[in-house]
Structures are given as structure tokens and as C-alpha cells.
ZAMARGU-4260 file (C-alpha; in steps of 0.2 Angstrom, whole numbers, plus 5000, padded with zeros to 4 digits):
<rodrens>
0) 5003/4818/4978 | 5019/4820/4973 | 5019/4833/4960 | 5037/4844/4959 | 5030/4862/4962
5) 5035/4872/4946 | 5030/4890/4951 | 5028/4906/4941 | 5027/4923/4950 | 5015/4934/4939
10) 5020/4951/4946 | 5018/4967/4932 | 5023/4978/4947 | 5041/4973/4951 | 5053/4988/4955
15) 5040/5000/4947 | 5032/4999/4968 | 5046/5006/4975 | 5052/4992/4987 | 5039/4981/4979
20) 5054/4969/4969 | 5066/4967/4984 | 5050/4958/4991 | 5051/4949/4975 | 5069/4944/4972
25) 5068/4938/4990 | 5054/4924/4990 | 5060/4920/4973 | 5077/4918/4981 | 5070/4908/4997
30) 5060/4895/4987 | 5072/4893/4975 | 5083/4889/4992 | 5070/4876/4995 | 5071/4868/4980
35) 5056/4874/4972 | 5060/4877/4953 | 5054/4894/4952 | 5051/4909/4938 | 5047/4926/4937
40) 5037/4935/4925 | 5036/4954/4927 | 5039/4971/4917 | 5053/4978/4906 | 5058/4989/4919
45) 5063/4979/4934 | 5079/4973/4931 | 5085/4952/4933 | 5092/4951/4950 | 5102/4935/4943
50) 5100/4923/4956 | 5106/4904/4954 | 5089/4893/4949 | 5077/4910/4948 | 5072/4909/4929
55) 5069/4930/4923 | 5056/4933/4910 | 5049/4952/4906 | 5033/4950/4894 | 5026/4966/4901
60) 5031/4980/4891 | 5026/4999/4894 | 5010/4995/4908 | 5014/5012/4918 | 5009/5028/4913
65) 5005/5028/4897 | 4991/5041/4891 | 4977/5031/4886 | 4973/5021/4898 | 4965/5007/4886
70) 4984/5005/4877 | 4990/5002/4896 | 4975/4990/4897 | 4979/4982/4880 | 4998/4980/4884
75) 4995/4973/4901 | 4983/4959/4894 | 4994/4955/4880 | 5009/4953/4893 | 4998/4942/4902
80) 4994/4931/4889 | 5013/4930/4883 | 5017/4927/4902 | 5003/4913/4907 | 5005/4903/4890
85) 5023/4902/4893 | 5020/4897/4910 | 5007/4886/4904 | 5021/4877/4891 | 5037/4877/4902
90) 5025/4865/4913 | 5020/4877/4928 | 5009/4870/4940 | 5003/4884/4951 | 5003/4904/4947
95) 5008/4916/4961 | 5000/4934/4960 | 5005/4947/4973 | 4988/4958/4974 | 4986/4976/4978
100) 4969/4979/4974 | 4957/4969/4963 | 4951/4976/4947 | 4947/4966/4929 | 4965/4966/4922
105) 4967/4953/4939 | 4950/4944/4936 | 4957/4943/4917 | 4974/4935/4926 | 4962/4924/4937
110) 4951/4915/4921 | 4967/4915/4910 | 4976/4903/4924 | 4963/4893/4926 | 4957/4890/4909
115) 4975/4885/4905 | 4974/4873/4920 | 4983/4880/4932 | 4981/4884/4951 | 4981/4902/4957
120) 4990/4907/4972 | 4987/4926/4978 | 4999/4936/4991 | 4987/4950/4998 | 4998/4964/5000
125) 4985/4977/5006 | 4970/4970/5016 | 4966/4991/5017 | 4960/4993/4998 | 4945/4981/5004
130) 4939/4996/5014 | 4940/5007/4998 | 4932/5007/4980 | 4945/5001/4971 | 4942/4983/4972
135) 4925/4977/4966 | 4917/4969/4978 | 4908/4956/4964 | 4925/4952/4958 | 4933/4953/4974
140) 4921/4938/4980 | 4922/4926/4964 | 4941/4926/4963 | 4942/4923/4983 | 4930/4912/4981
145) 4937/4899/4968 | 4957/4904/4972 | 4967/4887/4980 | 4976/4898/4991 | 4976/4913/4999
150) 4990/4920/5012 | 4990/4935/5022 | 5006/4944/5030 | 4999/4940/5047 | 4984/4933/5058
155) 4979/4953/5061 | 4976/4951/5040 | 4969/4937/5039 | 4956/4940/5053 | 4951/4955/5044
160) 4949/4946/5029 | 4937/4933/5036 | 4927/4944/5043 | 4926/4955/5028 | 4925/4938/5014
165) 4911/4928/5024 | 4906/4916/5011 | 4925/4912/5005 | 4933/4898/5013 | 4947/4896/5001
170) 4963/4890/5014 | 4971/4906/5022 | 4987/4903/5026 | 5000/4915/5036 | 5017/4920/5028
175) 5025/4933/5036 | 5032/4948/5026 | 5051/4944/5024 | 5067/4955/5028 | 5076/4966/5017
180) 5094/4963/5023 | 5100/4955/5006 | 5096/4971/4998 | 5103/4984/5010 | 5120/4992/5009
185) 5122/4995/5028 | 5131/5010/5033 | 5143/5007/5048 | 5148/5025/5050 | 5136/5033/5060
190) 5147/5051/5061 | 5149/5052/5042 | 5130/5045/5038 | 5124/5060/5049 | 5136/5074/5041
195) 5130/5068/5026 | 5111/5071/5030 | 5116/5088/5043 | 5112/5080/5057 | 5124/5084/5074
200) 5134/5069/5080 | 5133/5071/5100 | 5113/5068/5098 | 5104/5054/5103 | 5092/5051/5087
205) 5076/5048/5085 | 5068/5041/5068 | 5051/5046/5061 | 5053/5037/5044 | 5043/5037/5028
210) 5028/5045/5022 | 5017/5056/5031 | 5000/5050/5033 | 4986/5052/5045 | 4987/5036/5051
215) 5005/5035/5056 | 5003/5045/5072 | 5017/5059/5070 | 5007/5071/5082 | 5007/5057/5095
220) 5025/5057/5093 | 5027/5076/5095 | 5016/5079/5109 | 5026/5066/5117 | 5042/5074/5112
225) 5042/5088/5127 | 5044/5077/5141 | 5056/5069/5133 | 5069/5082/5129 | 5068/5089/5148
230) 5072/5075/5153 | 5087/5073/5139 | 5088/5086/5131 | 5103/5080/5120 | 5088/5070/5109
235) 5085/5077/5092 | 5069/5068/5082 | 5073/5068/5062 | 5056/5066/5053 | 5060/5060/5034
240) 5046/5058/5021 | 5034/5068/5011 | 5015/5072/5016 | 5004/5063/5009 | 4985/5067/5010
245) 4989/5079/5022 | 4994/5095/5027 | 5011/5096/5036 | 5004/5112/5047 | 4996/5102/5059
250) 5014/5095/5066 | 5020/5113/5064 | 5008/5122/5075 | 5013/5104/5090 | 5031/5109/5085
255) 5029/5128/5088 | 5018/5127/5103 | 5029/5116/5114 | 5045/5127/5107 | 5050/5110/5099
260) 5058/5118/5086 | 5077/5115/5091 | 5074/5097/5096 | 5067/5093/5078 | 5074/5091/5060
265) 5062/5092/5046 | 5065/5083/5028 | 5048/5083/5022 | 5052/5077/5005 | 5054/5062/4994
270) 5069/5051/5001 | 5080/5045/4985 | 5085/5028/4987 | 5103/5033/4991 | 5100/5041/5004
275) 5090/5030/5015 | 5103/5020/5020 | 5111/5036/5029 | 5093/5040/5038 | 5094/5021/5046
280) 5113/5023/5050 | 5114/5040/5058 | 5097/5033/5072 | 5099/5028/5087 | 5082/5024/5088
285) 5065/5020/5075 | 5048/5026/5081 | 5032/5019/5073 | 5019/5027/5083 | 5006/5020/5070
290) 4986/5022/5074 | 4980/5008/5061 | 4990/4997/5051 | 4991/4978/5041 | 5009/4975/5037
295) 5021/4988/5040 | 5038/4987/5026 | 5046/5002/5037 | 5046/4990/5052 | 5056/4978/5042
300) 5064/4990/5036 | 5071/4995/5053 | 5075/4979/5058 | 5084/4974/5043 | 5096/4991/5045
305) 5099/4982/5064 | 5089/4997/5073 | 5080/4997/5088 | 5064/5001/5086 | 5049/5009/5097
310) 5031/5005/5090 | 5013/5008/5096 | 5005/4991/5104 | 4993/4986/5085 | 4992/4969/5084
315) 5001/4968/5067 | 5017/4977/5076 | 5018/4966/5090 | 5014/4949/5080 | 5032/4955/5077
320) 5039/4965/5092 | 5040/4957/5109 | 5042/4971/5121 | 5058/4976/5131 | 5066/4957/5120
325) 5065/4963/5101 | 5060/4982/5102 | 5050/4995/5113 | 5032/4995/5115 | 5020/5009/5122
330) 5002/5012/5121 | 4994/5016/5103 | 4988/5035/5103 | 4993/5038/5118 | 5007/5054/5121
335) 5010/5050/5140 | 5013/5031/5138 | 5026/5037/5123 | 5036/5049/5133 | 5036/5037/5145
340) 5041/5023/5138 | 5056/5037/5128 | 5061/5043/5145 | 5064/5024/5150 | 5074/5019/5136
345) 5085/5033/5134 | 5091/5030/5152 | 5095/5014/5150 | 5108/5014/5133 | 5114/4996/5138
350) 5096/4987/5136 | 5092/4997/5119 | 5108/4989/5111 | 5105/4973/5119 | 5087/4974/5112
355) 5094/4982/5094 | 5104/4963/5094 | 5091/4951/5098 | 5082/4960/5085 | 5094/4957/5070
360) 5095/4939/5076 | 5077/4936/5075 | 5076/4945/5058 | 5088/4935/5050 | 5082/4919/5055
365) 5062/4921/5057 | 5059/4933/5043 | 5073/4927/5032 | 5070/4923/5014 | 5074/4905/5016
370) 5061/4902/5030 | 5049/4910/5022 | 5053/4898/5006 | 5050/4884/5018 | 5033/4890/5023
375) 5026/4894/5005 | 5033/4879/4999 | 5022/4871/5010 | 5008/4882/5005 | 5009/4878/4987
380) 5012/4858/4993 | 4995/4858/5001 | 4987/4862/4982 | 4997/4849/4973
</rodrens>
């Protein structure tokens, strides 16, 4: 069938998720690359990113926040309804939600779409709120069930989600999560990004960016760290990001009893935006000792910044990292197979920025904007 594809992307996150709208503003971008004739319908927050072909409309109005959380409810709907109907009369063909978790303000979005004769495309962004009670299971299943497409970040997602939505056979496809380069203001100058941030410029740095969570394996990192500095002891580990769900005493005590203390740069805090681009710039190197993961945006993040990155062996990192070719590999949850895998890196400089290269090739080309347009052009194709 040869139907043009006219797409709206229903999204009342945009920049309210933090990075959430560079996602955004980069498949936008990408299709509108392939010649999809795209729109985008978010919140009065998030400001148009003004890209040629990339129509801009914001219908949600005040959705975060407010006190009652029936107003937030009401506001939402009444965004929704402005947003699909306009879709619905500027003749879109398919609707394209980003989903975070499934609740009846999504299910309204779902029967809306479809009663207005439209099909229903959803991005899931976290295959992790499956596992908790947010989502309703009930709801979950019927907009699954009856949704023309479904795509996951990677085939680690997707198997999770079959396994999880038995009876839904909806098509599952696979679009990777793309890079972050056309937003980023890359910093060149290591020596000032680090006097900015307090960081001496002789050390080799490590990275431990983002928030701190159970899952993301900082004590692995730590009881690793001491083999490491005797064997180079000019490395210093910056760990940048709040605690979340957590309690930052654990590290501490790792940090205290192996007399890391000197080898170690806290900033356990909210990172503003501004400085990020100093964290990345002043590294050497980015460690992502994860224990459990689906899509990881600091990994991207990394890459798009041109760093080298070490990560622990999860299937979603190394859908992504080859080891030793685009980034460092070692064993997930394992200290010894970290410091080991440290200790060989750091003695070999030359490989770490011939590996740092390949790795911004590849995330310019594989996970760039207008290859991942390609793919999700096809995606939506298959439904026309």
C-alpha cells in the first residue's frame, strides 16, 4: 500500500524528563531526513527545536505538578483531545507514543487514536516499570494486545517483553536508542574543563556518571579501585550524581577501608546541565559497572561526548560495545575481572584512544538520527 506516512509524536514529557526531548528532537529530525512528514505534539514547556520539515504543536498545558492531581488529570485529557483531533484533521495516518509506564491517561490516548481511526505506534522506554505496580497489568495487556506496532531499544528488551506479554503478538520491532551528538557542546579543553570542576590535570580519570542506584554497581567499582591505583597510582575515579534510593555510606565505608580516599573525588549531588559537558570532557575514561539494565542513556551519552568507555558484560551494553574494537569489557559484578581489565587499559594508552575513535565512528553512523529514521520509517511502512 502505498500510503505517504504522516506521523504525529504524541509526547506530554518532552524536556520536562530531563534528556527525554533530545531523544525527541532527534527521531523527529531523522524521519523528517527520510522524508517522512512528521509532527510533534508535546507540553508548553519544552521549547520548538526548529528543524526544517518538523511541524511544533504544544496543546499540553500545565500537566506537571500541579496540586490536585484531578486538574493534572483533566489538563492532560484535554491536551490529548486538542492534540489527537488535530492530528486526526491534518490527515495523520499513524500516532507515535514514547511509553514509560502505562496508566489510564495512556489507555485514554490509546482508545482516542483509534476511535479517530488512526494507528498507534508505542516506543517502550522502560521495559523495568513492568516489574513494578505502576503499570496495570489489565491495561498493559489490552493496549499491547491491539497496538500495530511495538519497538523496543534492543533484542535484550524485547525478549523481556515477550516473555512477560505471552498472549501479545502485536510486531516487535528493534530501534536502537539514538546518539546525543547534535545536542552536545563538546568541550575540547580538557585542562580548563577539569579546573573548572577541581579536578588535577596530570591524573588519569575515571568516570562514574549519573545517579547513584543500587543497580549501577559503584561498590564493584570501588572494590576494584585498589589494585588499580597500586598498580597506577596517578588514577583518580570522579563519581558525579546524586543517591537515589540509597544511602551513599555504603561506598564510604569501601572508600575508607581500602584508604581510597585520595584516589576519589566525590560530587554526590544533582549535575546541572552546564556542567556536564565538563564531567565528559575532563575523563579519560567512563565506567558503567552496571548489575541489571535495559537501555542505558549514560552509555550514549558517553559515546556521543567521543569517550572510551569500560562496561560490565549485560547483554543490553554489549548489543552495543564490542570488546577491545568500540569500548572495554569485564565481568558484571565481578571486582577482580574490573581491576583486571583497569590495569590492562591503563597500560596500554595507544589502544584506549584507538578504541575511543572507532567508537565515535560507530556512533555517528549506527546510532545516528538519520539511520534510526530509516528503520522507523520502515516500521511505520509495515502498518500502512
Amino acid at each position: 500500500c502505498n500510503m505517504k506516512e504522516k506521523i504525529a509524536i504524541i509526547d506530554s514529557l518532552g524536556s520536562h524528563g530531563s534528556s527525554h526531548h533530545f531523544y525527541l528532537f532527534g527521531q523527529a529530525k531523522g524521519l523528517s531526513e527520510n522524508g517522512v512528514d512528521i509532527r510533534i505534539y508535546t507540553n508548553n514547556v519544552t521549547e520548538n527545536p526548529d528543524y526544517d520539515g518538523v511541524k511544533f504543536f504544544q496543546f499540553y498545558n500545565n500537566i506537571f505538578g500541579g496540586k490536585s492531581k484531578i486538574l493534572v488529570g483533566l489538563r492532560y485529557v484535554i491536551g490529548s483531545v486538542f492534540s489527537l483531533i488535530h492530528a486526526k484533521f491534518s490527515g495523520v495516518n499513524i500516532c507515535h507514543f514514547h511509553l514509560f509506564h502505562v496508566n489510564v491517561l495512556v489507555f485514554f490516548d490509546f482508545i482516542l487514536s483509534k476511535v479517530l481511526g488512526m494507528k498507534v505506534v508505542y516506543t517502550i522506554h522502560d521495559v523495568v516499570s513492568f516489574e513494578n505496580a505502576i503499570s496495570s497489568e489489565k491495561l498493559s495487556n489490552f493496549i499491547y494486545k491491539k497496538a500495530d506496532k511495538i519497538l523496543t531499544h534492543n533484542n535484550f528488551s524485547k525478549e523481556i517483553f515477550k516473555s512477560h506479554y505471552t498472549e501479545v503478538n502485536s510486531n516487535l520491532d528493534i530501534i536502537p536508542h539514538g546518539n546525543y551528538v547534535p545536542f552536545l557542546n563538546i568541550k575540547e579543553d580538557m585542562d580548563l574543563s577539569r579546573k573548572k570542576l577541581g579536578i588535577p590535570k596530570d591524573k588519569t580519570m575515571l568516570l562514574f556518571f549519573g545517579m547513584i542506584k543500587k543497580v549501577k554497581g559503584l561498590e564493584v567499582l570501588l572494590n576494584a579501585l585498589s589494585s588499580v591505583v597500586e598498580k597506577n597510582p596517578n588514577v583518580i575515579l570522579v563519581i558525579a550524581g546524586r543517591v537515589w534510593e540509597n544511602d551513599f555510606s555504603v561506598y564510604q565505608k569501601i572508600i575508607d577501608e581500602n584508604n581510597l580516599s585520595e584516589y576519589c573525588i566525590i560530587h554526590n549531588k544533582f549535575i546541572p546541565h552546564e556542567d556536564v559537558d565538563h564531567y565528559y570532557a575532563s575523563a579519560d575514561l567512563v565506567v558503567l559497572p552496571y548489575k541489571r539494565i535495559y537501555q542505558s542513556g549514560v552509555l550514549m551519552m558517553s559515546l556521543s561526548y567521543e569517550k572510551a568507555v569500560l562496561v560490565s558484560d549485560l547483554p543490553p551494553l554489549i548489543e552495543v560495545i564490542d570488546d577491545d574494537k568500540t569500548g572495554f569489557v569485564f565481568r558484571s559484578e565481578d571486582a577482580f575481572s574490573l581491576s583486571e581489565k583497569l590495569n590492562k587499559i591503563l597500560e596500554n594508552k595507544l589502544k584506549m584512544e584507538e578504541v575511543r575513535i572507532k567508537a565515535s565512528e560507530i556512533v555517528k553512523t549506527k546510532f545516528g538520527w538519520n539511520e534510526i529514521g530509516k528503520l522507523t520509517k520502515k516500521s511505520y511502512k509495515s502498518i500502512l
